[in-house]
C-alpha positions as CSV (number, residue, x, y, z in Angstrom):
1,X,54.6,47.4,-4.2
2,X,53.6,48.2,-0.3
3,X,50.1,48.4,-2.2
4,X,50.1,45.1,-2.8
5,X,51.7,44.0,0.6
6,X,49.2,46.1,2.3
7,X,46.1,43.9,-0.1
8,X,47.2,40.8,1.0
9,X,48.4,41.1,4.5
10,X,44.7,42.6,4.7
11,X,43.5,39.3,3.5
12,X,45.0,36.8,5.4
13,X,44.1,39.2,8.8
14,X,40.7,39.5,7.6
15,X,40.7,35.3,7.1
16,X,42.0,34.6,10.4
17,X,39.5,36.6,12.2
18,X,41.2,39.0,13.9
19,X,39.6,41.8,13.1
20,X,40.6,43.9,10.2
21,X,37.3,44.9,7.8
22,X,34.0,45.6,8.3
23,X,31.7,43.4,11.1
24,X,28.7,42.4,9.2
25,X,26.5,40.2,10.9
26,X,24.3,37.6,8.5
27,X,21.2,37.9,10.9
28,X,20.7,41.3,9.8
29,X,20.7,40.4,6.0
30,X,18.1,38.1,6.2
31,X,14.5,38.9,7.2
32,X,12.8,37.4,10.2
33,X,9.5,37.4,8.4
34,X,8.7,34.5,6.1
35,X,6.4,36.2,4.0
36,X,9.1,39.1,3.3
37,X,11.6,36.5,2.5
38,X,8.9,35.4,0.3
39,X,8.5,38.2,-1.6
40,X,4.8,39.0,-0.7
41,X,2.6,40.6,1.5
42,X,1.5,39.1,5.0
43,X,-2.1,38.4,4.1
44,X,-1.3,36.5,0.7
45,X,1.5,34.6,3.4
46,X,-1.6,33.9,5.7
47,X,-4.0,33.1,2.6
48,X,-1.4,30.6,1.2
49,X,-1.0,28.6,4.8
50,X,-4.4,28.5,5.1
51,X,-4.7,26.9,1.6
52,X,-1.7,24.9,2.2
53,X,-3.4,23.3,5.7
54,X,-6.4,22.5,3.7
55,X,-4.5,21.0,1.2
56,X,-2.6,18.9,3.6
57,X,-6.3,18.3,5.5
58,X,-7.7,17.0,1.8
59,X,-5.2,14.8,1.2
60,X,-5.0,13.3,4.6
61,X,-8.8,12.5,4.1
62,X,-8.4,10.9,1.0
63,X,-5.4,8.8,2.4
64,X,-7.6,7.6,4.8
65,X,-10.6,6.6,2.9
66,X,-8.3,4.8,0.6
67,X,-6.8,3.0,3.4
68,X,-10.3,2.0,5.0
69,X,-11.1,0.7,1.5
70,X,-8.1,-1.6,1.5
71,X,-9.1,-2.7,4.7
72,X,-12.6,-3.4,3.4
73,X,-11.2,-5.6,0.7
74,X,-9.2,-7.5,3.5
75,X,-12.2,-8.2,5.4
76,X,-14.3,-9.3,2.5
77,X,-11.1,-11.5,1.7
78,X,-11.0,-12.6,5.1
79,X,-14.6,-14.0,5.2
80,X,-14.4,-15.4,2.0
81,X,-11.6,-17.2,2.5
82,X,-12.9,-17.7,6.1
83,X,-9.3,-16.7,7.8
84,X,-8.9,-14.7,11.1
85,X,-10.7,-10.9,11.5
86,X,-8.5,-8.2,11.8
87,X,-8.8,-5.4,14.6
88,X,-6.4,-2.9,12.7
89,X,-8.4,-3.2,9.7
90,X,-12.0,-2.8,11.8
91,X,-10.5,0.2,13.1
92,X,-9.4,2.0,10.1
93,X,-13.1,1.2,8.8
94,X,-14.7,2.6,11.7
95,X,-12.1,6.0,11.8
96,X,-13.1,6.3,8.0
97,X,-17.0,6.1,8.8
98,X,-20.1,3.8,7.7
99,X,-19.8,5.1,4.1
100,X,-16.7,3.1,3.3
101,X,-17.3,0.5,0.2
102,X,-15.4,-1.1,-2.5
103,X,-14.1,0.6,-4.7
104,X,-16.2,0.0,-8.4
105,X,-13.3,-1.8,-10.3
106,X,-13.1,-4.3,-7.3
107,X,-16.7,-4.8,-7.0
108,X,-16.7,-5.5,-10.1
109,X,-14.1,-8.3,-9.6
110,X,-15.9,-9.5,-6.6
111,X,-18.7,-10.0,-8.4
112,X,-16.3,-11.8,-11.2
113,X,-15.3,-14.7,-8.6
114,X,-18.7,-14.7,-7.4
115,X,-20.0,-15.2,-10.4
116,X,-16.9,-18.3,-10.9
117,X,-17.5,-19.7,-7.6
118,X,-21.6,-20.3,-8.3
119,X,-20.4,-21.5,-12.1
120,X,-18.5,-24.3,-10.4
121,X,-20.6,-25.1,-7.8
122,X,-23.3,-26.2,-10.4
123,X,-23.8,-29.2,-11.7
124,X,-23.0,-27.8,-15.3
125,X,-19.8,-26.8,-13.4
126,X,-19.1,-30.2,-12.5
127,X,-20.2,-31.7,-15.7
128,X,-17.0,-29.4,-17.2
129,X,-14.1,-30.3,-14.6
130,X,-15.8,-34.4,-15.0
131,X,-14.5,-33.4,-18.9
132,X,-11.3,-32.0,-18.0
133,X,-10.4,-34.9,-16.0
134,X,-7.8,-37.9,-17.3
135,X,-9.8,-40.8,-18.0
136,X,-7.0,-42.9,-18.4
137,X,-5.2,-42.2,-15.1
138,X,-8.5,-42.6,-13.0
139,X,-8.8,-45.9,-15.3
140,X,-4.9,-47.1,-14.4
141,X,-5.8,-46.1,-10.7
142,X,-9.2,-47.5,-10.4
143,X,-7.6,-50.9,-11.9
144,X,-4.4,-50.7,-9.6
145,X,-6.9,-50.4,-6.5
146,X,-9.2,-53.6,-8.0
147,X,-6.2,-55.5,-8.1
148,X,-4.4,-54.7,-4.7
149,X,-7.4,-55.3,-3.2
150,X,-7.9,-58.8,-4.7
151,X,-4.1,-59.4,-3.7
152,X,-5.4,-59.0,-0.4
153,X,-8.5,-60.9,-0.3
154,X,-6.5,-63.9,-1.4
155,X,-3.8,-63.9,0.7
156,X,-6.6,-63.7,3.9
157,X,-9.2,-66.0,2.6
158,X,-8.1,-69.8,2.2
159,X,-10.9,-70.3,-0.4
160,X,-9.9,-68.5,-3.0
């Protein structure tokens, strides 16, 4: 029985703080090398940080490229659509370099609309949208015109 007294006095000392058991200190436990706490030897540590920074160096290339070929789309937008230039986007062009393009797919679709835009501005173009126009309203309009316009011409002109 004082066994057990003795156990779980123990404890609640020990729980408190104030002393009682042994004083280990965390700090000590862990190592203050990263590659020990790794598991593996410095020079693998050092290999696999460099590889890691090239990595990161790789990827922050690619992020820009693919950013200065947004912007190039936004500029080509911009002049086709003939709305205000952009300074951000001539910027991340210019930190990209001169090698920046479209992409292939939306070349492809540039070339698409271009392709639409020449198709309409053609006189076979025009000769289509003449066909998919409503005879009958023009007709109703061009009559309701005729006659508001003799409506007036009477009511000016003491002859008629």
């Amino acid at each position: 029985m004082a066994f057990l007294m003795k156990s779980m006095l123990s404890n609640q000392v020990k729980n408190l703080g104030l002393g009682g058991g042994g004083d280990e200190s965390k700090e000590e436990s862990t190592p203050s090398d990263p590659a020990a706490a790794a598991g593996i030897t410095r020079e693998e540590y050092e290999e696999y940080q460099k590889q890691m920074v090239e990595e990161k160096m790789e990827r922050d290339a690619a992020f820009a490229q693919k950013k200065a070929e947004r912007a190039v789309l936004r500029v080509h937008l911009r002049e086709k659509y003939r709305l205000p230039k952009s300074e951000l986007d001539e910027n991340q062009i210019q930190m990209a370099g001169d090698d920046v393009g479209l992409p292939e797919d939306l070349q492809k679709m540039v070339a698409e609309d271009q392709e639409e835009e020449e198709d309409k501005d053609s006189i076979l173009g025009q000769l289509q949208n003449i066909q998919n126009m409503d005879m009958d309203a023009i007709k109703e309009k061009a009559q309701a015109t005729f006659t508001e316009m003799k409506q007036a011409a009477e009511q000016k002109c003491s002859m008629m």
